[in-house]
C-alpha positions as CSV (number, residue, x, y, z in Angstrom):
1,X,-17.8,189.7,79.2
2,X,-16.0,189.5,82.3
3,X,-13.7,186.0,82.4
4,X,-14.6,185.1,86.4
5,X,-18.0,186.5,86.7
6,X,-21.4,184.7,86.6
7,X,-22.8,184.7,83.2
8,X,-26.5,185.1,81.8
9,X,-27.0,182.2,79.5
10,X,-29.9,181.0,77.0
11,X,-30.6,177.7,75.9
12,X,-32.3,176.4,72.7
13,X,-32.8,173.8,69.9
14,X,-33.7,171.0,72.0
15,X,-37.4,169.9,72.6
16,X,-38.5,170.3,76.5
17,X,-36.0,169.7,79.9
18,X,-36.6,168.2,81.9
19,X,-36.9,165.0,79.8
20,X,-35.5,162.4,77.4
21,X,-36.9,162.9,74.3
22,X,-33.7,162.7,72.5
23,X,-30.1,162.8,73.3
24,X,-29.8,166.6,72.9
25,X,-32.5,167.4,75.8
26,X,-30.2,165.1,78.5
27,X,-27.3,167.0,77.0
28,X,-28.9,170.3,77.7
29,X,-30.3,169.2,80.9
30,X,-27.0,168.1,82.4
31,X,-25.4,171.7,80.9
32,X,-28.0,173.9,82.0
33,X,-28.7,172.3,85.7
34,X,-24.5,172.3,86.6
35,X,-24.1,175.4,85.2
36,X,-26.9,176.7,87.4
37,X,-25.7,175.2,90.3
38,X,-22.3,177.0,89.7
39,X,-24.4,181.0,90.3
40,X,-24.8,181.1,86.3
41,X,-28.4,182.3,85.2
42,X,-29.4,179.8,82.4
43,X,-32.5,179.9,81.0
44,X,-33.8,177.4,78.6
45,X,-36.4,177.7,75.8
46,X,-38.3,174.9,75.1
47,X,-40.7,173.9,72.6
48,X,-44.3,174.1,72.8
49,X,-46.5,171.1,71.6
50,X,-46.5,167.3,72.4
51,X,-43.7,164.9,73.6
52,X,-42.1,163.3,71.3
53,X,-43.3,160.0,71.9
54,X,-46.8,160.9,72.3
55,X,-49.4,163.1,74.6
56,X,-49.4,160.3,77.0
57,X,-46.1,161.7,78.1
58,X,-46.8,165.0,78.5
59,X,-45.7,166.8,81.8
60,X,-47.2,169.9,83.2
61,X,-44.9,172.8,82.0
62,X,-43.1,174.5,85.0
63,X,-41.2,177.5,84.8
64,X,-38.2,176.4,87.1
65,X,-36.5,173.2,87.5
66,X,-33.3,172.6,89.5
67,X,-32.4,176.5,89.2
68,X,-33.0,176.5,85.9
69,X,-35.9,179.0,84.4
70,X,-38.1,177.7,81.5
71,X,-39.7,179.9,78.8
72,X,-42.0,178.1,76.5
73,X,-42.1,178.8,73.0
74,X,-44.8,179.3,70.5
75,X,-44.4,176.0,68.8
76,X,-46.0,174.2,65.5
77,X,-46.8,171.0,65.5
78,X,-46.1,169.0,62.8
79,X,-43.3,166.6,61.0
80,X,-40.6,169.2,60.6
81,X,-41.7,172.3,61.5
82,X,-42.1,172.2,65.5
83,X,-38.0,172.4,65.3
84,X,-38.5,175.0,62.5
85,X,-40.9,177.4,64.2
86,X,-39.7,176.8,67.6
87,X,-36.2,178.0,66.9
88,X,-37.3,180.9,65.6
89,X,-39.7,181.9,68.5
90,X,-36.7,180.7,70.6
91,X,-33.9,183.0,69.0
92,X,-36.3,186.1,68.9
93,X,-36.5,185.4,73.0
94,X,-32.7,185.4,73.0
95,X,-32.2,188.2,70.5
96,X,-34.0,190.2,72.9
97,X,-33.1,188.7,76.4
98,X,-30.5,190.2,78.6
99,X,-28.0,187.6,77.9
100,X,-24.1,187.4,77.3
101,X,-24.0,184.1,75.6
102,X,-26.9,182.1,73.4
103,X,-25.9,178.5,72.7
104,X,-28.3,176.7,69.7
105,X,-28.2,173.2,70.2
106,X,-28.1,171.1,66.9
107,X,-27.6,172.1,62.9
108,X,-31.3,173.2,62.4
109,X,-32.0,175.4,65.0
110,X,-28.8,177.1,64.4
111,X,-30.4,178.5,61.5
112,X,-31.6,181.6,63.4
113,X,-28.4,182.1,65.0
114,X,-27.4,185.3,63.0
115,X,-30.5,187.1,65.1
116,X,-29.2,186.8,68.7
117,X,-25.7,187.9,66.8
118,X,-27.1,190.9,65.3
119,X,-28.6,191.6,68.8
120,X,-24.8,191.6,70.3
121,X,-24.7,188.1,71.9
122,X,-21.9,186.1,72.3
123,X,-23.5,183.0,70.2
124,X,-22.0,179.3,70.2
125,X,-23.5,176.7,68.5
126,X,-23.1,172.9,69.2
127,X,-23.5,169.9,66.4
128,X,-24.8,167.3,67.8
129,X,-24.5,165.1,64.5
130,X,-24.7,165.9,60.7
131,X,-28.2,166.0,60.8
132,X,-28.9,166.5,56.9
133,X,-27.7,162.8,56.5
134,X,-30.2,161.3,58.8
135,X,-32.5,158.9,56.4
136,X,-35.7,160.3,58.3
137,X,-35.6,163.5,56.9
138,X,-37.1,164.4,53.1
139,X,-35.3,166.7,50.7
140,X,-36.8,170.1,52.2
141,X,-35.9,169.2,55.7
142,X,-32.0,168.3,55.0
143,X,-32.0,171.5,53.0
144,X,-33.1,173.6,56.0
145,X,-30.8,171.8,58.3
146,X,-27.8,172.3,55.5
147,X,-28.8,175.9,55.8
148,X,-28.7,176.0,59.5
149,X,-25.1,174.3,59.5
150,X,-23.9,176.8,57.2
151,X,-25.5,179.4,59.1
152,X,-23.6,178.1,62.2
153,X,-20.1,178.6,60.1
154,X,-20.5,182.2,59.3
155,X,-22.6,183.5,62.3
156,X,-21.3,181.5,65.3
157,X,-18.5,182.8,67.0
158,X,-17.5,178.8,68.5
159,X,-18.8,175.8,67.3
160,X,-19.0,172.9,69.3
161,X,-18.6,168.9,67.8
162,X,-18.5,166.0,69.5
163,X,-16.4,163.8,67.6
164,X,-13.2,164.2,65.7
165,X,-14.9,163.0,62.4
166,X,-17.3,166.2,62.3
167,X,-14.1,168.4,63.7
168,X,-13.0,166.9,60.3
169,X,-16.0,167.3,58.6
170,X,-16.2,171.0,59.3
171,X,-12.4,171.5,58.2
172,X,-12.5,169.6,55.0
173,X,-15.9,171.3,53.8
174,X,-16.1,174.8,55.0
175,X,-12.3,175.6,56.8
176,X,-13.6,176.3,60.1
177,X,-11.7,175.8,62.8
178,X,-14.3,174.0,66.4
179,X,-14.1,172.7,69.5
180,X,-14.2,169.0,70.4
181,X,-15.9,168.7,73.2
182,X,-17.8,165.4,73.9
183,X,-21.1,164.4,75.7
184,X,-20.5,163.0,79.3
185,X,-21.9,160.5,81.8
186,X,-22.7,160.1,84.9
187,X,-22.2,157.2,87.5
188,X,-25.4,155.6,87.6
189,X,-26.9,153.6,90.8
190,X,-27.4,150.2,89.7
191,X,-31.1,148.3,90.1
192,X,-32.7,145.2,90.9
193,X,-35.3,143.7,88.2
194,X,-38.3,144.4,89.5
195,X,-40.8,146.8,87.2
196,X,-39.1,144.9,84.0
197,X,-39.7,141.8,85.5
198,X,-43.3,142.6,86.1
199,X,-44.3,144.1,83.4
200,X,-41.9,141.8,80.5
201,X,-40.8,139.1,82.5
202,X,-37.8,140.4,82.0
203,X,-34.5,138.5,84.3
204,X,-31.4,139.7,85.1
205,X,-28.7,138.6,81.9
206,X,-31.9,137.2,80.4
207,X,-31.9,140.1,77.4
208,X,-30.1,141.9,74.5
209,X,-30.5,145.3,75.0
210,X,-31.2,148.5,72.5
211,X,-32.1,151.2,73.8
212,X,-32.5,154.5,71.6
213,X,-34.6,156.3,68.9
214,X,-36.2,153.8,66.0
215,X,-35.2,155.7,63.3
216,X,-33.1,154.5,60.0
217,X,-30.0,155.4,60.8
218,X,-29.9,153.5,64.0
219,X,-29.3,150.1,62.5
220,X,-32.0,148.5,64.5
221,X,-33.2,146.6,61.0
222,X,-29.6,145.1,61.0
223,X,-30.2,143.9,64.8
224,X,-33.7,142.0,64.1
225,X,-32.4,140.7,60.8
226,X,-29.2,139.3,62.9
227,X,-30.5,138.6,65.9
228,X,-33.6,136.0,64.1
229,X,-30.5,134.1,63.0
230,X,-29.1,134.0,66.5
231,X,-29.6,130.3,68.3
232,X,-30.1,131.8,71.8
233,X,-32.9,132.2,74.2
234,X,-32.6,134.9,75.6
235,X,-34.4,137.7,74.2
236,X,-34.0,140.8,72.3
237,X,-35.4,144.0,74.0
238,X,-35.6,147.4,71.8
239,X,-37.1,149.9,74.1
240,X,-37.5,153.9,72.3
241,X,-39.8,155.9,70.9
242,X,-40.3,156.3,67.3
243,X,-39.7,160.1,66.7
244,X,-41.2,161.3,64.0
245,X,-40.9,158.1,62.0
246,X,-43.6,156.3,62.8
247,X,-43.7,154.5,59.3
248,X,-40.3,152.6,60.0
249,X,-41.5,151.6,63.5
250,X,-44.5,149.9,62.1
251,X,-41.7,148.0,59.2
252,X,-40.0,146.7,62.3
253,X,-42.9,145.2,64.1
254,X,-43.5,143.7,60.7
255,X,-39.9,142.4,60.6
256,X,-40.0,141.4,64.3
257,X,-43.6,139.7,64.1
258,X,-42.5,136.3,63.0
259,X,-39.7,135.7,66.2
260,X,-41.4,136.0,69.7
261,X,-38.0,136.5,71.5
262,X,-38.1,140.1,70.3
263,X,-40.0,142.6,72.6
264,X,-40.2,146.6,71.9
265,X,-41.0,148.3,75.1
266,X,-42.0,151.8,73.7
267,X,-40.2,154.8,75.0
268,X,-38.7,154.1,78.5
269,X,-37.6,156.8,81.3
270,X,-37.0,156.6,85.0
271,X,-36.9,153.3,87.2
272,X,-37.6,151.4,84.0
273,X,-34.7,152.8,81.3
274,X,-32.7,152.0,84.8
275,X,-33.6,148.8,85.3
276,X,-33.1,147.7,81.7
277,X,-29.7,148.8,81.5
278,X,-28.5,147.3,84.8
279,X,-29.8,143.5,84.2
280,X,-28.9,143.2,80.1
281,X,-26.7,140.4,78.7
282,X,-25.2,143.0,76.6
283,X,-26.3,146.2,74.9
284,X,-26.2,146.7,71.4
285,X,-25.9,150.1,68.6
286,X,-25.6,148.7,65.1
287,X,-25.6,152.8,64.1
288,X,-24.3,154.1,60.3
289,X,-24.4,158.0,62.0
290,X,-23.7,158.8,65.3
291,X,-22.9,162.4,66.8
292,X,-21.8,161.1,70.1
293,X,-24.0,158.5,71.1
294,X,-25.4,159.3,74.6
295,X,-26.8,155.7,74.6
296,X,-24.0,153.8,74.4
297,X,-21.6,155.8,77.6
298,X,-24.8,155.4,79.6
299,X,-24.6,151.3,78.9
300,X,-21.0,151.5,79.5
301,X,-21.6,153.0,82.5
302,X,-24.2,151.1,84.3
303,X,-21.1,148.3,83.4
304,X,-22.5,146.9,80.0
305,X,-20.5,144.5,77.7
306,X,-21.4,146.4,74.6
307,X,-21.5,145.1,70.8
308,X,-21.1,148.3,68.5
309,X,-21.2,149.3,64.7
310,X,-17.4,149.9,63.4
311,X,-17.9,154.1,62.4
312,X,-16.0,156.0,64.3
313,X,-18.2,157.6,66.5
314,X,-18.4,154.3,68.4
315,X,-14.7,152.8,68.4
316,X,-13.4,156.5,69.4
317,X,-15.7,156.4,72.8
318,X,-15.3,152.8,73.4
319,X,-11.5,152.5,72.6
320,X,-11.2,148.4,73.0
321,X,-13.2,148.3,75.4
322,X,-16.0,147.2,73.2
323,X,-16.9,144.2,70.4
324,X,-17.1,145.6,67.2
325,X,-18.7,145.0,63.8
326,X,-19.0,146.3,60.1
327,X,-21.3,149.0,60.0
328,X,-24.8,147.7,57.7
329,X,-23.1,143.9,57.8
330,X,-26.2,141.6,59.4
331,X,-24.5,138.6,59.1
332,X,-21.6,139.6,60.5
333,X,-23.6,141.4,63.6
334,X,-25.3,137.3,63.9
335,X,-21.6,136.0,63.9
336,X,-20.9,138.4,67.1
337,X,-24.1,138.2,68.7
338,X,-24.0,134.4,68.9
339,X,-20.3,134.1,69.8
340,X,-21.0,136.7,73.0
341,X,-24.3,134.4,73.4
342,X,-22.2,131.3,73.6
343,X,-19.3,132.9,75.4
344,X,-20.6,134.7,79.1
345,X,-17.0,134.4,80.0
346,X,-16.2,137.1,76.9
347,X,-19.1,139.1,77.8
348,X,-17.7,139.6,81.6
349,X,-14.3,140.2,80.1
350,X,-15.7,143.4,78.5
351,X,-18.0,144.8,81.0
352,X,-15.3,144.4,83.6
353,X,-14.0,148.0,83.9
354,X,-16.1,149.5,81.2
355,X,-17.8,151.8,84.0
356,X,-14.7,153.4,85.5
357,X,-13.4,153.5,82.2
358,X,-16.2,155.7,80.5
359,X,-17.0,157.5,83.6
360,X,-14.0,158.8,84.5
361,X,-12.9,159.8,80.4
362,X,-16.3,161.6,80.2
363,X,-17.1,163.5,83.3
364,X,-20.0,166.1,83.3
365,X,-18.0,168.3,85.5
366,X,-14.8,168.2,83.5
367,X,-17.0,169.3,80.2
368,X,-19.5,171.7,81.8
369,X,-15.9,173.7,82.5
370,X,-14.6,173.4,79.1
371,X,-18.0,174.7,77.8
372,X,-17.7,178.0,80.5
373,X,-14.6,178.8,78.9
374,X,-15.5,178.4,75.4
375,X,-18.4,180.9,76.3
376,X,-15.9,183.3,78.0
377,X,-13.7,183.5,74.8
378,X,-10.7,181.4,76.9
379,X,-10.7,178.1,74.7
380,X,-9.0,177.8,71.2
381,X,-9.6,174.7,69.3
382,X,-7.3,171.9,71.5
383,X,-8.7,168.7,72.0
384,X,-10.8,167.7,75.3
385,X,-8.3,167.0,77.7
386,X,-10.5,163.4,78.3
387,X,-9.5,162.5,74.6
């Protein structure tokens, strides 16, 4: 593999790009389209089946976007096994593609990543978070993702992490030496209230913010039990979908029924996921497991004050640039929520600079040129230079 040529990449273990299903597929999206702009082929394989939020958000499958070629795979449908068969469908394509380097995105897909191996491909993998510890998933379905991390250690030849706690992680448990290399961010345009207003009645500083996946390991139980203790009227706004845990979305509503300030929006994309993160009060993640929470550097960067869970996944991208509290501690999340209720003057302290802060420590560019040279065999195991 020539070091300064153009190279012939494939892309897999995310759902569908273009999209935001997750934070993987804007992670893959913003890999695939730069890298394609620099005169690399990428090609990404994306599931088959319906979004992840429901049919309603289905898009017509296209076979190009932004220079980018898309090859859908036969996919399953069902809890667990879309991921399952679509990674396998996905690495056979890969095995056999004329590519020099495959990149699996996430522990459980990685579990085909001997094939493309076998086949002669330069193969990376990138952990996106310990997924066998996420609360959503049964016995069987941590034990395939378990697998497919320890397929990653003995088949990749790099493996990416995004935080220093899984560079850790991977040390301690399996002596593997990876590559920190974090998600990134990009300057934002900020926007005027208008289809949040319309459709919530939703002001400008009028809301507390959470926006991402409403699954367990979130916290967002933590932020309804706090924020119903919170003397404030201003509202709290939880806008995602519930991915694949549609059981735990319904407990919220139940837990949320009884307080009328609290509003869930559904999934969000576009000119409304915009709008909500330029007019919050503040944005909150009350996480216990993070990988590198794509949620939280996009509030920063719209300018957000931000009110974060204490694990480190959080308070190494926020630095003290962010109001902190102990992880699974509800009262102590009400404390900070009504202090920074009471206190605007606090909450302008910590947006003030947050934006150039994030934005320049995690730029897209910067990272999609660390990734290049981890696929050209140039990169050994220092941290990102934006560290």
């Amino acid at each position: 593999m020539g070091n300064g040529g153009k190279l012939k990449i494939a892309m897999l273990g995310h759902k569908r790009i273009p999209g935001r299903e997750g934070g993987v597929e804007v992670v893959v999206e913003e890999l695939a389209t730069r890298m394609a702009a620099l005169g690399h082929s990428v090609t990404c394989y994306n599931r088959g089946g319906h979004h992840a939020a429901g049919k309603e958000f289905d898009v017509p499958r296209a076979k190009e976007y932004k220079g980018v070629r898309l090859k859908s795979v036969p996919t399953i449908n069902g809890r667990g096994l879309a991921a399952m068969s679509a990674s396998v469908t996905g690495a056979l394509g890969a095995a056999f593609g004329a590519y020099d380097v495959v990149h699996f995105h996430a522990e459980g897909p990685a579990l085909m990543c001997w094939l493309p191996k076998l086949a002669g491909k330069r193969v990376v993998v990138t952990i996106h978070g310990l997924d066998h510890r996420r609360a959503k998933w049964g016995k069987l379905a941590s034990a395939y993702i378990m697998l497919g991390e320890k397929s990653a250690v003995r088949f990749a030849d790099e493996i990416i992490v995004l935080s220093k706690d899984a560079q850790r992680y991977f040390q301690d448990r399996y002596g593997r030496d990876t590559v920190l290399i974090p998600n990134g961010v990009s300057r934002p345009r900020r926007r005027a209230a208008c289809l949040i207003a319309e459709r919530f009645g939703l002001k400008k500083g009028s809301y507390i913010l959470y926006l991402g996946r409403l699954v367990p390991e979130k916290g967002v139980k933590y932020l309804i039990e706090a924020f119903k203790e919170v003397r404030t009227e201003k509202r709290l706004v939880i806008a995602g979908g519930n991915s694949d845990a549609d059981g735990f979305f319904q407990e919220l509503k139940q837990l949320a029924a009884d307080d009328s300030r609290i509003l869930f929006t559904g999934f969000v994309q576009g000119q409304m996921l915009e709008e909500l993160y330029s007019n919050s009060y503040l944005y909150c993640l009350p996480s216990d497991l993070e990988g590198m929470p794509l949620g939280l550097l996009e509030a920063m960067s719209y300018g957000n004050c931000c009110l974060v869970s204490d694990i480190s996944e959080c308070t190494d991208l926020t630095g003290d640039r962010a109001v902190t509290f102990r992880r699974g501690d509800s009262a102590q999340l009400a404390q900070k929520l009504q202090m920074l209720c009471e206190r605007p003057e606090m909450v302008e302290h910590y947006a003030g600079g947050s934006a150039d802060f994030i934005c320049e420590r995690y730029d897209w560019d910067k990272i999609v040129e660390r990734t290049l040279r981890v696929y050209r065999e140039k990169e050994r195991y220092a941290d990102f230079v934006g560290q």
